[in-house]
N, C-alpha and C positions, 0 to 999 in steps of 0.2 A: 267217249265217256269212260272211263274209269272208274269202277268200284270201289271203297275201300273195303279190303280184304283180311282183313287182323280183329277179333276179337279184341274186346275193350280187356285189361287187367285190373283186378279190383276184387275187394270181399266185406264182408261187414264190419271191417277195422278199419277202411281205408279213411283217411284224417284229411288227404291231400288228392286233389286231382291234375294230374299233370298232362295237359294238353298241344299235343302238337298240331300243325297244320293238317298232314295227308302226306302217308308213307311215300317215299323216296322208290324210285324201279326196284333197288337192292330189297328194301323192306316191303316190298311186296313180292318180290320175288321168295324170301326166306321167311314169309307170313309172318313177321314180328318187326317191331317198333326198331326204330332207328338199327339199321343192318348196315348201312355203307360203313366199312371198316374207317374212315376218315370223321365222322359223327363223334363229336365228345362225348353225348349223353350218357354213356355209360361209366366212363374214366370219371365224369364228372360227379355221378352219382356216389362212386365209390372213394373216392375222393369226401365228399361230402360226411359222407357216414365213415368212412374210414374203414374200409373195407378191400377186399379183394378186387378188381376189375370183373365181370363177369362173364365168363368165356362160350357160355350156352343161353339157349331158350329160361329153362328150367332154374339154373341161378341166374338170369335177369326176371326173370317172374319171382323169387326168392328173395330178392333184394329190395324191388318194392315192396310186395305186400311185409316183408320182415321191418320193413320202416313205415307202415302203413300208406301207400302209396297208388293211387290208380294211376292209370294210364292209359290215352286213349289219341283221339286226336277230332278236330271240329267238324270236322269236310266226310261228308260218308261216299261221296261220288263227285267227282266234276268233270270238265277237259284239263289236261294238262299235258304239257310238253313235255317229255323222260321225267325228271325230278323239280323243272323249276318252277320254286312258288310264283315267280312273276310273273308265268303263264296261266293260271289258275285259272279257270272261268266256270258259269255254269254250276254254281254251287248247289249242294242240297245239304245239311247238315244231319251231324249224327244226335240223335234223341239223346241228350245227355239224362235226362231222369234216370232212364231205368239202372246209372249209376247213382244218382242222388236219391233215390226213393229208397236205396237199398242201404245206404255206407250215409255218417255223420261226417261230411265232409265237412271241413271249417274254412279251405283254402282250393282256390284253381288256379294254378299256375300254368302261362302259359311261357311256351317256349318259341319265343321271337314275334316277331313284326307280323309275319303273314298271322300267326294263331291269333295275335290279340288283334289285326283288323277282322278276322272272321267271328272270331267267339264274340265280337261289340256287334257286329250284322247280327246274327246268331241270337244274341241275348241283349236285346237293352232294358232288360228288367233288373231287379235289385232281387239276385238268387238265396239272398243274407248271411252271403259267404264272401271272406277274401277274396278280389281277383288281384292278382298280382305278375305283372308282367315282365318274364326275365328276359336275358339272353341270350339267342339262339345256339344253340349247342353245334349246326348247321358247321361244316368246312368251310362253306358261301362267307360267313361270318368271321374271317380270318383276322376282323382288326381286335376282337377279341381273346387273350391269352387263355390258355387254359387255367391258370393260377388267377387272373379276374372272373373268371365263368363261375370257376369254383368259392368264389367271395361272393360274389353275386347271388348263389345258387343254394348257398348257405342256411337263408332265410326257410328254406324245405323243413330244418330238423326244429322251427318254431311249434310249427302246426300240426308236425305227424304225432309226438309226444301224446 
């Protein structure tokens, strides 16, 4: 069983919740979201907002909450094989409230297939917020360009405003 090991990112401005499945070996090894140097999520953020890539902890903490942005992910523990979500088992989920009790979230975005089958296990309630499901920012995810990720992924600067 594996832990998730990453504090959630998030503040009383946060507009948008962006969820992934359950950090990758890399991002648990470097206690932060999306670490495997091959992960779009970052390029693609920047991109987005039109910004710098961001090269640490500190400007990728910077960059979301600067666009009002959480981040977190569904899975707080399961079994899983090195990184692959299709190994996934044994799930328990992370208490999304104590981001939503705190932050006027209007949007959860999740990022790919595994998040939005879990966060639908997770929640079949009506949160009376957007869920909107993108795609995976994942390497695994290779039929997707970086320049469609970023069209795609667009829809973020609706909701952080």
């Amino acid at each position: 069983m594996e832990d998730h090991n990453i504090a959630p990112v998030y503040d009383e401005n946060s507009r948008v919740l962006v969820l992934g499945s359950f950090p990758s070996v890399r991002s648990r090894e470097q206690k932060f979201f999306y670490g495997h140097p091959h992960n779009r999520f970052w390029k693609v953020l920047a991109l987005v907002f039109e910004e710098k890539v961001p090269e640490n902890i500190d400007e990728k903490k910077d960059l979301l909450l600067g666009h009002n942005i959480a981040l977190w992910d569904v899975i707080a523990s399961c079994d899983i094989d090195g990184s692959s979500d299709s190994s996934i088992k044994n799930v328990a989920f992370n208490d999304l409230s104590q981001i939503l009790s705190k932050a006027d979230v209007r949007a959860v975005v999740l990022n790919g297939k595994t998040a939005e089958k879990y966060y639908k296990q997770y929640s079949g309630r009506d949160l009376s917020v957007n869920v909107i499901a993108l795609p995976s920012t994942s390497p695994a995810n290779a039929a997707w360009s970086l320049d469609r990720l970023v069209s795609e992924w667009r829809i973020l600067k609706k909701y952080c405003d």
